[in-house]
C-alpha positions in Angstrom: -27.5 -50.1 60.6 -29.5 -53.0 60.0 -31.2 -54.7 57.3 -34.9 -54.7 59.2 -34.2 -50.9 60.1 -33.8 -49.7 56.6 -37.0 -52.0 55.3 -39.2 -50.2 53.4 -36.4 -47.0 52.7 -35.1 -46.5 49.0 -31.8 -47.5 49.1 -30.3 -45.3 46.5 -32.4 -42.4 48.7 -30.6 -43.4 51.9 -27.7 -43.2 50.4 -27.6 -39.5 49.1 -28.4 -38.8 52.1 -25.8 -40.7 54.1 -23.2 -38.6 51.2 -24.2 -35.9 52.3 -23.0 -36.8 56.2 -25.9 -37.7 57.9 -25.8 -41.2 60.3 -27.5 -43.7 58.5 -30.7 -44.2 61.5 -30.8 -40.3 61.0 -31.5 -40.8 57.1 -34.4 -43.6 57.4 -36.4 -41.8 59.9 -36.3 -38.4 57.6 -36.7 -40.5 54.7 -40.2 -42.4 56.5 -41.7 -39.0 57.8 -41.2 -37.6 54.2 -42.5 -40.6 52.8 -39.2 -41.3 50.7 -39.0 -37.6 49.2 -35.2 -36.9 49.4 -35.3 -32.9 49.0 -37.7 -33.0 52.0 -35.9 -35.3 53.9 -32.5 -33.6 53.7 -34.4 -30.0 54.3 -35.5 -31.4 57.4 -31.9 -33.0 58.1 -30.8 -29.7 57.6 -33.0 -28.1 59.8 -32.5 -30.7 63.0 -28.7 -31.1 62.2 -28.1 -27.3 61.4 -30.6 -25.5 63.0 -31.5 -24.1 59.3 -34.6 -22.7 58.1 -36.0 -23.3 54.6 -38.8 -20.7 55.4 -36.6 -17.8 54.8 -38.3 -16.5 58.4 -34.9 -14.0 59.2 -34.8 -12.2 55.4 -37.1 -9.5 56.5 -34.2 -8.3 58.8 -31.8 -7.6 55.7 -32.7 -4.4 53.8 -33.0 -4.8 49.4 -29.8 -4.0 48.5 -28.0 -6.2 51.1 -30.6 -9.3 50.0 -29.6 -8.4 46.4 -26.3 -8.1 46.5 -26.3 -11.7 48.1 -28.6 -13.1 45.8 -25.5 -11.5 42.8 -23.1 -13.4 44.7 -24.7 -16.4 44.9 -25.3 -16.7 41.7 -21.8 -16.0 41.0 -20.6 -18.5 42.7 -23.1 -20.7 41.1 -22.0 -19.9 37.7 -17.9 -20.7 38.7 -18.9 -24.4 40.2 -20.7 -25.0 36.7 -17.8 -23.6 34.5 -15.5 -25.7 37.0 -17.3 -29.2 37.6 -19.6 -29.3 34.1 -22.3 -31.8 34.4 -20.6 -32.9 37.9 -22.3 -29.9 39.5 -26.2 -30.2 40.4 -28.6 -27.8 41.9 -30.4 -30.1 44.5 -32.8 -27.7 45.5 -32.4 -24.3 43.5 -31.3 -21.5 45.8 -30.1 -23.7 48.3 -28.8 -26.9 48.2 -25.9 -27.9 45.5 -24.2 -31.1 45.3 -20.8 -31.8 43.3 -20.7 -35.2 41.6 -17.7 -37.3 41.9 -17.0 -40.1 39.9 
């Protein structure tokens, strides 16, 4: 990656998203059509890279109790990361993206 390629890209924002294991050229041109919004950018890095849908088009197909009992676990799992990694543990984008902190 170049200096002229990342011009005009947040560097702390390119960097999150180069954490999270995206190739750097990948991460400025998210970053440009999102115009530097980070959750946007790595929804739509998601969605290229991972072929995953923030539109929740495919819950229909799951009946209540299956969705719910999902949703229970989930939240589980949620609560165990906090109790485990404290402040270390964030909620990026609540209900789907988390992030563990290390320092």
């Amino acid at each position: 990656m170049t200096a002229e390629a990342a011009e005009g890209v947040n560097t702390f924002a390119l960097k999150k998203l180069q954490d999270c294991g995206f190739h750097p050229n990948r991460c400025i041109m998210a970053l440009r059509e999102t115009n530097g919004d980070v959750g946007l950018a790595l929804e739509k890095l998601l969605t290229q890279c991972f072929n995953w849908n923030s539109d929740d088009e495919d819950v229909d197909a799951y009946d209540d109790e299956t969705l719910a009992k999902c949703q229970d676990a989930m939240e589980d799992e949620k609560t165990a990361l906090e109790a485990i990694y404290g402040d270390a543990f964030v909620e990026r984008i609540p209900g789907r993206v988390w992030d563990i902190r290390y320092v």
